[in-house]
Structure formats: structure tokens, C-alpha cells
N, C-alpha and C positions, 0 to 999 in steps of 0.2 A: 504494500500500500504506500503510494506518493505522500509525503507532507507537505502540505502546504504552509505558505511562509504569513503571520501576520504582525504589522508591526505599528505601532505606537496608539495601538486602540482600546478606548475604555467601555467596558462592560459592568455597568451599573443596577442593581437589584436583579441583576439574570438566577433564574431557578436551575441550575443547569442538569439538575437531579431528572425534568420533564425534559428538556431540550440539548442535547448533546453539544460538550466544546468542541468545535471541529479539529479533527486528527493533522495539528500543525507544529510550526516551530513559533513561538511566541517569543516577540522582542519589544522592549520598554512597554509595554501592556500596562493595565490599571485595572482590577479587578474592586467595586466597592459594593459591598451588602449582596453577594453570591452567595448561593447554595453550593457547592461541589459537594456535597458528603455523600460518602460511595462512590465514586466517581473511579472509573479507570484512566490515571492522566499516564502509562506505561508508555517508556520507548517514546514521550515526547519530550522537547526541548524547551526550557523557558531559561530566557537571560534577561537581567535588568528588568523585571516583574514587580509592582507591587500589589501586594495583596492586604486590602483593609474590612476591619468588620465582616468576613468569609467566614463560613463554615465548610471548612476540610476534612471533619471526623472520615478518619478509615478511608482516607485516599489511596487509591493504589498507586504507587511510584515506583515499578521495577524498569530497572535502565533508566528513567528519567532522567533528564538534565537539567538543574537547578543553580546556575550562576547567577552571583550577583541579585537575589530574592531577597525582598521586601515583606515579613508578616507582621502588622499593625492591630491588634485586637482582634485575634481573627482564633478560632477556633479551631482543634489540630490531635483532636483525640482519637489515638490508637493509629498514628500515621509512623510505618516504617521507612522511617527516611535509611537505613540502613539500605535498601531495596537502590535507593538512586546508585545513580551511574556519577562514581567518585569523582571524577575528570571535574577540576575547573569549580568541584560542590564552596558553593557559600550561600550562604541564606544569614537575615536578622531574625529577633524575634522581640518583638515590642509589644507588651503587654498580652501576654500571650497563654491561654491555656493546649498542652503539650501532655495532660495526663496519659499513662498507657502507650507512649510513643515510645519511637526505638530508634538509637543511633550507636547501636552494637557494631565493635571491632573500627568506628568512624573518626576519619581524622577531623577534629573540628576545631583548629586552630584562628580560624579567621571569624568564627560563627558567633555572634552577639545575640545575648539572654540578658534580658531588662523586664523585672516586672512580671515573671514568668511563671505561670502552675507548671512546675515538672514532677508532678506528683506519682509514683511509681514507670518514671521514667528508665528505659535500661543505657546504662553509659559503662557494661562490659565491654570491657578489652580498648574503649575509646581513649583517642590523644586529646585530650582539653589543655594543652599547654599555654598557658599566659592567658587564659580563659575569665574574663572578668563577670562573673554574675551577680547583677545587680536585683537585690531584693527578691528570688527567688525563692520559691519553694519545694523542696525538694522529699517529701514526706513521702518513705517509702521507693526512692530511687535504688536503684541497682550500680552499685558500683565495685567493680572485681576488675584487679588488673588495669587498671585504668591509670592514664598516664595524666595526673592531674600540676606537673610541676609550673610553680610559680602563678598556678590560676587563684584566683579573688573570691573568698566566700565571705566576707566579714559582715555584706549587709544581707547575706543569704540565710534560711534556716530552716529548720528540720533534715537538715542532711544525718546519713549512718555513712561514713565512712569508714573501713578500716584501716590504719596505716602500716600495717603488718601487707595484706593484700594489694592496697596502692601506691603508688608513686606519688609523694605528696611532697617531695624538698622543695622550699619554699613557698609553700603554697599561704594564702593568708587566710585567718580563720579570726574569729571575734568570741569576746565573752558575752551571753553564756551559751550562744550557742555550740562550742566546742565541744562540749560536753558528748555533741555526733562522733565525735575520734574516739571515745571510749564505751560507748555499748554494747562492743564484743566483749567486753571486761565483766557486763553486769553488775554494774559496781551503781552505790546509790549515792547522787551527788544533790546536794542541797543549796 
């Protein structure tokens, strides 16, 4: 199947749950108050996308390409961004709910978290290096193996980390939330 190419177009309150995105390469696009949930966006290309007030729960993105993406309040539960096609991956994420999503084994060095439900999020095996997360929530995330060095949790909280299993040299943390670096201890802190 051909892709076709579209470039600098805004689709505003579209349902696209009834009405299908057409099977393209999307460039500088503007998505505002969409439907996508369920959505097969597989094997397409988005560069320089923003996406505002969306709902993406359980998008499919196997091979996708996702450069340079824009998520502003937009909705994003149960999406394996693991599935995208690594080449070139960046995405933001501004104010954003991210529960049950997955960025297993993913380098996400360039990837910006402000504001963010990452509530049973999985970040096995991922590179978060210099990774600044602002105000997150992290309640029941997965982290194993994960290369978290020098990334920024201080205004972050509810994380479990363990630093026996991750990479955490220099990474920053705040009081009282640190108290996440010791729950594998089971120890009771007051």
C-alpha cells in the first residue's frame, strides 16, 4: 500500500474512531480535541506533529515513526511506544496522562515528561539519561535495569526504585520522596 504525503494540516475535533486517518506520512500536522483511541497508526510516519487535548488510549504504533512529536494534554493510556520504529524517536509530553504505557528496552534521552500521570508505567531495560521529570507521577512504575544516570526526580513522586537493580549515579532525588530508593528494604520510615 502507497503513503501518501500530508503536510502542515490541522484537524480539529475529528472522531477519527468513525472516520479513518488516511494511511500517510504526516508533516508539521496539528491535531486538536481528536479521538484516535484504538486507532491502528502502524508503519506510519509523523514528524514535527503536534498533538493537543487527543485521546490516544491503546494506539497501535508498530514501526511507527514518531520524530520531533508534540503531546499537550492529551490522553495516552496503554500506548506501546516500545512498538515505534526507534530511528530518529522523540516525542514531548506536557501534561500528560501515560498510565499502563510502555517504553521497554527504549532509549529516551531526548524525551520530555512535565506534568505527567506515568502511573504503572514500564521503563524496563530503558536509557533515561539526563532525563529531567518535572512533577510526575510515577505510582507503580516498573523500573528494572534501567539506565536512569544523572536524570531529575526531585519534583517527581511516588516512584519505587531500586538502586541495587538501576543505574542511578547521579541521578537527583528530593526529600521525602526518596524514601522510593528504599522499599525493597521494607523498612518503616517516618
Amino acid at each position: 500500500m502507497n503513503k501518501g504525503f500530508i503536510d502542515s494540516k490541522e484537524f480539529i475535533g475529528k472522531d477519527f474512531v468513525n472516520s479513518k486517518l488516511e494511511f500517510a506520512e504526516y508533516e508539521y500536522c496539528t491535531f486538536i480535541r481528536c479521538n484516535m483511541s484504538n486507532m491502528d497508526l502502524s508503519n506510519m510516519s509523523l514528524a514535527e506533529c503536534e498533538f493537543e487535548d487527543c485521546n490516544l488510549s491503546n494506539v497501535q504504533l508498530n514501526n511507527t515513526t514518531l520524530r520531533d512529536i508534540k503531546f499537550t494534554n492529551c490522553k495516552l493510556l496503554g500506548v506501546q511506544f516500545d512498538k515505534c520504529n526507534p530511528m530518529l524517536f522523540s516525542i514531548d509530553f506536557d501534561t500528560c496522562q501515560l498510565n499502563l504505557s510502555s517504553f521497554y528496552q527504549m532509549e529516551l534521552k531526548n524525551t520530555k515528561f512535565n506534568d505527567c500521570l506515568l502511573r504503572e508505567v514500564d521503563f524496563v531495560e530503558t536509557d533515561m539519561t539526563g532525563l529531567k521529570f518535572i512533577k510526575c507521577d510515577f505510582e507503580g512504575a516498573l523500573f528494572e535495569n534501567s539506565i536512569l544516570r544523572k536524570s531529575d526526580f526531585r519534583s517527581s513522586y511516588n516512584y519505587s526504585i531500586n538502586p541495587e537493580l538501576n543505574q542511578i549515579a547521579k541521578a537527583k532525588f528530593s526529600l521525602p520522596e526518596i524514601k522510593g530508593l528504599l522499599n525493597q528494604y521494607e523498612i518503616e520510615i517516618e
